[in-house]
Residue, then its C-alpha position, 0 to 999 in steps of 0.5 A: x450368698x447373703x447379705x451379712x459379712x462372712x467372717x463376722x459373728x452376725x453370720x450364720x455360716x461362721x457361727x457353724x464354722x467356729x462350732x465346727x472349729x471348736x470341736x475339731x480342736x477338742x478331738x485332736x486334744x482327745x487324741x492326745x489323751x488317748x495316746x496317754x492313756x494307751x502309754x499308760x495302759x502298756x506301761x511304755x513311755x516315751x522319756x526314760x523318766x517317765x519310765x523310771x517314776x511310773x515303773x514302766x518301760x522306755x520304748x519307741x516302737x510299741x505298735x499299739x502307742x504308735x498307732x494313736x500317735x499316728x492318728x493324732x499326727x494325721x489330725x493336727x496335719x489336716x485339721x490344722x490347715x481346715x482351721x486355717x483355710x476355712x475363714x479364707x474360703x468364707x471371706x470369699x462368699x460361698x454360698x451358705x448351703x455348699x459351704x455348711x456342707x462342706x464344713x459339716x462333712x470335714x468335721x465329720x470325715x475327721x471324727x470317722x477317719x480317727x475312728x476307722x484309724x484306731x479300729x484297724x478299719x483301712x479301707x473305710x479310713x483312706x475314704x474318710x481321708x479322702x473326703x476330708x483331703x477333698x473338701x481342704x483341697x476344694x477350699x483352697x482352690x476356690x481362695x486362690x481362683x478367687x484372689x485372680 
């Protein structure tokens, strides 16, 4: 524990947490664009419109589309709770090593998850998730034993 005030910019620990925090809402944005590019690559759109003005297809199921789409849900239903959660946790004063760590290896979790999702990689991806879901799960837990 330190003596800075957690969520302030003087802190160490926040100061990662918003590099951290930046980076992992550039990474859901890139899976936006990658789940553009695979409609544009397969010539399937979403919109009949889209369809119709880039001489496509209007398909819902294309698994190679979905399967982008799929990674990109997963992150905004995991990073999006972690950006939330995490300036809880540090208000709480966690020690700077455990917290780094963890913060870290969330941020990381999440990069591989995305990767071993779009590479078909399903074992080391449900390790990924689970390390990401632990962490998220730990944070939380910690907030609500520390408001008791």
């Amino acid at each position: 524990m330190t003596d800075k005030i957690p969520l302030s910019v003087d802190s160490d620990l926040f100061k990662l947490y918003l590099f951290y925090a930046a980076m992992l809402v550039v990474k859901v944005g890139v899976m936006s664009f990658l789940t553009s590019r695979q409609k544009r690559r397969k010539k399937v759109f979403s919109n009949p419109e889209d369809a119709q003005l880039r001489g496509g297809k209007f398909d819902l199921s294309d698994p190679d589309v979905l399967r982008v789409k799929r990674a990109h849900l997963n992150d905004l239903e995991n990073v999006l709770p972690f950006l939330a959660l995490c300036p809880l946790y540090l208000a709480t004063g966690p020690t700077e090593r455990v917290a780094g760590m963890l913060i870290r290896a969330f941020a990381a979790a999440r990069v591989l998850h995305s990767f071993f999702y779009l590479n078909e990689i399903s074992l080391w991806r449900s390790v990924a998730f689970g390390v990401g879901i632990t962490i998220t799960t730990y944070m939380a837990t910690s907030v609500i034993c520390f408001t008791f």
